[in-house]
N, C-alpha and C positions, 0 to 999 in steps of 0.2 A: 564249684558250680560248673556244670555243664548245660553249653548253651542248644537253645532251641533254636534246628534248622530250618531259616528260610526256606525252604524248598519253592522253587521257581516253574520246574517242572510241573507238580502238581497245580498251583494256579493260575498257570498258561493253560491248560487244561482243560480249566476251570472255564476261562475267557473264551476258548477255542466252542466250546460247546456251544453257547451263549451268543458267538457266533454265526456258527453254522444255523442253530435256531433262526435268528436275524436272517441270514441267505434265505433259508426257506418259506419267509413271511414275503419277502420281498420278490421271492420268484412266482410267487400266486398272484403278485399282483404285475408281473411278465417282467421284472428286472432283473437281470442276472446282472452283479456286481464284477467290476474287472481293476485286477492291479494288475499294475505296469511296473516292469522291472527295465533301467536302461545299464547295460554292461558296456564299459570302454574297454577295452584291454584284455591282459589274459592273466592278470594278480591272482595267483591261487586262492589267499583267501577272501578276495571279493565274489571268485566265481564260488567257490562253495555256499560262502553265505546267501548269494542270489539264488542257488539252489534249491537250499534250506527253505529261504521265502517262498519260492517254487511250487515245493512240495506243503508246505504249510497252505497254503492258501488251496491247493487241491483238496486236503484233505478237509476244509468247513465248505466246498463248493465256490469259492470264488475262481473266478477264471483270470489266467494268467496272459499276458499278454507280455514277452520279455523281446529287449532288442539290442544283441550284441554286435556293438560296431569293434573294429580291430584298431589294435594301441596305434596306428598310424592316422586315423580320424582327425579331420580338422574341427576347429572352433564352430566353424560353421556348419559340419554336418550332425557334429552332437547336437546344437542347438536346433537343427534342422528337425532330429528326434524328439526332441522336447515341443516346440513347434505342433509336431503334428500327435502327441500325445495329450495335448493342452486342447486340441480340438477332435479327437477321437471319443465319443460318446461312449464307446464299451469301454471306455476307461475312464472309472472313479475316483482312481487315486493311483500315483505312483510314486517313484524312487529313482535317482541318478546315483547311482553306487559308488561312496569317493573309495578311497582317491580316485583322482582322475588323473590320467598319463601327463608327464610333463609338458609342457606347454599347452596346457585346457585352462583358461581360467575359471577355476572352479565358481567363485562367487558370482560371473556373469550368467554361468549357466544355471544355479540356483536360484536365481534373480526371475531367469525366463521362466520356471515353473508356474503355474497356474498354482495361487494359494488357496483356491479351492481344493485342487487336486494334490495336494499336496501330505504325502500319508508318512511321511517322515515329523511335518509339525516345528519345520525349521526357518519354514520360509517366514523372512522380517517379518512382515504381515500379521501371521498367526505368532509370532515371538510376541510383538507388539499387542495383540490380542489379551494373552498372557500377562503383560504387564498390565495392562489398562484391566486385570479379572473380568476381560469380555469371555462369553462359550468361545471359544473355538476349539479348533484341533493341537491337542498337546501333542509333545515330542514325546516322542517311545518311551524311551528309556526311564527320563524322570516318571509319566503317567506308572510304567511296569514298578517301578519301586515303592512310588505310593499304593499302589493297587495290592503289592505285594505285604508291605508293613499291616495295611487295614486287614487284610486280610487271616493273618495272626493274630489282629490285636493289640500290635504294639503301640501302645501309649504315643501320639504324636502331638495332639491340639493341647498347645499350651505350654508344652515340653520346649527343650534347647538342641536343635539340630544342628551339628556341623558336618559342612558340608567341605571336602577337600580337590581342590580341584576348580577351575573356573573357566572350563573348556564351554565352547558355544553347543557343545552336542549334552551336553551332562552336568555338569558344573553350575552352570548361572541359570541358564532355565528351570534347572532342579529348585534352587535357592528361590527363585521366585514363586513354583508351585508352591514348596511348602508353607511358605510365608503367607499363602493366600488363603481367604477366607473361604475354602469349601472343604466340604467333605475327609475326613484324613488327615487334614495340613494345619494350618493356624498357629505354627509355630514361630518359636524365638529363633531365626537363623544365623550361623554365622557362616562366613565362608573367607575359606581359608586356603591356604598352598605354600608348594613347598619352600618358598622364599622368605616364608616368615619366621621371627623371632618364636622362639618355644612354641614350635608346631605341636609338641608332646601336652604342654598343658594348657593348650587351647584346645585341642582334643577331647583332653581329658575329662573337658567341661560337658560334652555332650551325651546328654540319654539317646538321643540315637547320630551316630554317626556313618555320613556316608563318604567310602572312599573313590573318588576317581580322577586319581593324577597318572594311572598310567604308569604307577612306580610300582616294580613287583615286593610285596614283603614291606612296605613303608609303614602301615598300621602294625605295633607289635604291642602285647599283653601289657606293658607297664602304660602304655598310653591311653585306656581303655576305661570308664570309671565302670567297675560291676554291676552287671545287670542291664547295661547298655546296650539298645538294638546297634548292629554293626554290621552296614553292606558292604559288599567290596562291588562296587562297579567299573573300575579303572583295573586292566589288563593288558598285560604284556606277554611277549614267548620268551622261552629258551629253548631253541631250537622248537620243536612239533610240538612242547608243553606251555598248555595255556597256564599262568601264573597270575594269583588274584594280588593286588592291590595287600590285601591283607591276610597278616601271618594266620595259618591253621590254627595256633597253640591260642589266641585268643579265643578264640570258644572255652576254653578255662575261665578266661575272666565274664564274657558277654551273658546276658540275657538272651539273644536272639542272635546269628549269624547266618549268612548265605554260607553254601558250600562255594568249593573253589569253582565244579563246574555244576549246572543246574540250578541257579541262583537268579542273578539279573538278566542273563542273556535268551534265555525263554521268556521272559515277559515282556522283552523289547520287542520280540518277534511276533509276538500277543498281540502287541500295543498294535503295530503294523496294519493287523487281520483288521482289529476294531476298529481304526482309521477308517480303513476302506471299506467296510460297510455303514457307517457312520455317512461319508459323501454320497456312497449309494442312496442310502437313507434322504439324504439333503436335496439329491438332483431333483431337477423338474420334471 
């Protein structure tokens, strides 16, 4: 068996278009949509990634609106940016890029975002939305992989999803989409990590499995039941190489696999655009 590629790329694309469409219904009626990007520091790969979003939201028409303070920033003037991003009208939705330099307390400044504005989908509020299956604004990543599976195809409502991983970015919020009663989702969950007794054949249990613990190479072919959708969402480096969660050589066993790169992390970036035209969409 050789498995069919997620490709991530092509339905970020997909989204991206469908976007931009949106930008231009919304600019007839005089909105121009704006996400806000805040940089602390000089982390290489936060500033690339803030780029990325940059140039992504350039190219459906949303206007960018970024504000890089330097790794020496007090508590009070990141929040100062938040602050005045919470009350800036040309700004629909934005993002505080973690990490955040040592000594930031991250969770106070998360706290201060506006959950309106909020185009990450992290903030308590919209988690809590989430659990309670109120609408609100999903978290990227989870929404990009559901988006991504429907979009193939692959068998989810009703089906056994394990999910690996029980991080606040990926891991639990994922567990709760799928579990929920809409569109795509409505499955049996489990969620799992790597401190548990026969991580292998709990795994093994699931028709789609998603990995994101952040362990490179942790999902490998015997732990895989065939025919199984299989994301790798959890990433790590070795030196400049992004490394997926899960072995290459399982596409032998899977139904369905993400590649290593072009998989999950274009439809997180997706996810981001639709956020922010979405509040656009909501403002008064």
């Amino acid at each position: 068996m050789t498995a069919t590629l997620l490709d991530g790329e092509r339905v970020a694309a997909q989204v991206r278009a469908d976007v931009a469409r949106r930008v231009e219904r919304l600019a007839a009626r005089g909105v121009q949509p704006g996400l806000g990007t805040v940089l602390v520091g000089d982390d290489p790969p936060s500033a690339r990634y803030v780029a990325m979003k940059i140039a992504d939201s350039a190219e459906v028409g949303i206007t960018s609106i970024h504000e890089h303070l330097p790794p020496t920033a007090t508590q009070e003037e990141v929040e100062a940016v938040v602050a005045r991003f919470n009350a800036d009208p040309r700004v629909h939705a934005y993002i505080v890029q973690l990490p955040l330099p040592p000594g930031i307390d991250e969770q106070r400044v998360l706290l201060a975002v506006d959950p309106l504005k909020d185009a990450d989908g992290l903030h308590p509020v919209n988690l809590g939305y989430l659990v309670a299956n109120h609408p609100g604004v999903l978290p990227c990543t989870p929404a990009g992989i559901v988006e991504l599976l429907a979009s193939y195809g692959v068998p989810v409502e009703g089906r056994h999803a394990v999910v690996i991983g029980r991080g606040l970015t990926i891991g639990r919020p994922l567990a709760l989409l799928l579990a929920s009663r809409r569109p795509g989702c409505n499955a049996a969950v489990t969620v799992v990590h790597t401190g548990v007794d026969d991580l292998a054949g709990l795994v093994r249990t699931g028709d789609v499995v998603v990995a994101a613990a952040g362990r490179a190479g942790l999902v490998t072919p015997d732990m895989v039941k065939p025919g199984a959708a299989v994301v790798g969402a959890g990433t790590s480096f070795e030196g400049r190489r992004l490394l997926s969660d899960v072995e290459e050589s399982v596409a032998e066993v899977a139904g369905w696999i993400t590649p290593r790169i072009g998989g999950v992390g274009p439809m997180t970036r997706a996810m981001l655009l639709r956020n922010c035209v979405l509040a656009a969409e909501r403002a008064p």
